[in-house]
N, C-alpha and C positions, 0 to 999 in steps of 0.2 A: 496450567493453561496451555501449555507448548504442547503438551502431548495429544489434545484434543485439538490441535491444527495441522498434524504432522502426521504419516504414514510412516511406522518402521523410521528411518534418517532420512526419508526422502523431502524434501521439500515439495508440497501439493503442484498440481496443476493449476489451480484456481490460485493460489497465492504468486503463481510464476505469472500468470495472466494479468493478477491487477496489479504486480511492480510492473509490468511493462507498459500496461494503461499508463499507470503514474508516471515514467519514464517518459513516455511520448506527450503527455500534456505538460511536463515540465519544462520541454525541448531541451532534455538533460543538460537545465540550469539549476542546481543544489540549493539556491536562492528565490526560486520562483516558489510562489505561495499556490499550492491549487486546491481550487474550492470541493470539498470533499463530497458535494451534489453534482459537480460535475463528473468526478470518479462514477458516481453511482448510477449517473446518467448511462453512461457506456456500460458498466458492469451488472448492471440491474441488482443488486443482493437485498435483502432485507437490512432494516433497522439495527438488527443485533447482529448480524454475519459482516455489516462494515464496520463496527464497531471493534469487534473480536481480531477481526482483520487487518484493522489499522493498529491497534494496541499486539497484537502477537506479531506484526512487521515493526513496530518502533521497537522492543523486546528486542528482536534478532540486530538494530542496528540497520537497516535498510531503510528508514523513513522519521520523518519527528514530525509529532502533534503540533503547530503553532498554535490553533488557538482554537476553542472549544465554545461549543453553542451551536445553535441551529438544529433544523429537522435531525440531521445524522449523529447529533450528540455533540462532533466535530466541525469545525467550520476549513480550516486547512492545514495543507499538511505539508512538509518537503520532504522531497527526496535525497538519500547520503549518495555519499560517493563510494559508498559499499552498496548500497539501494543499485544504482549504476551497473555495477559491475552483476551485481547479480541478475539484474533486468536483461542484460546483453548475454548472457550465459548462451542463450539456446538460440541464439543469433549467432554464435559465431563456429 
């Protein structure tokens, strides 16, 4: 599954864009729970592209599943404190 979310080693655009969504609705609190329709709300992707997306960023250790159900499969998710650092990459 990694290799069908990855270019070459590079880490996507698109996946750089929604840890940062995720990052700024967290208020890079590790602990806050955010509703995975609200991710989508900003991000617009379909049904199986946030699905693939939230499961290939929990994979790399950037994010954890809390709790499953609702339209997106997922109900919410947190962000790691490796999620963090990756999110602020191309910020600094």
């Amino acid at each position: 599954m990694i290799n069908s979310m990855i270019i070459g080693s590079r880490f996507s655009e698109k996946n750089q864009q929604f840890l940062e969504e995720v990052a700024r609705l967290s208020d890079k609190d590790t602990q806050k729970k955010i509703p995975v329709k609200k991710i989508n709300k900003a991000m617009e992707l379909d049904r199986t592209e946030i699905k693939n997306t939230l499961e290939y960023l929990e994979e790399l250790g950037y994010l954890e599943i809390k709790t499953i159900g609702g339209p997106w499969l997922y109900g919410h998710i947190t962000i790691t404190t490796e999620g963090l650092k990756k999110a602020a990459e191309r910020q600094s």
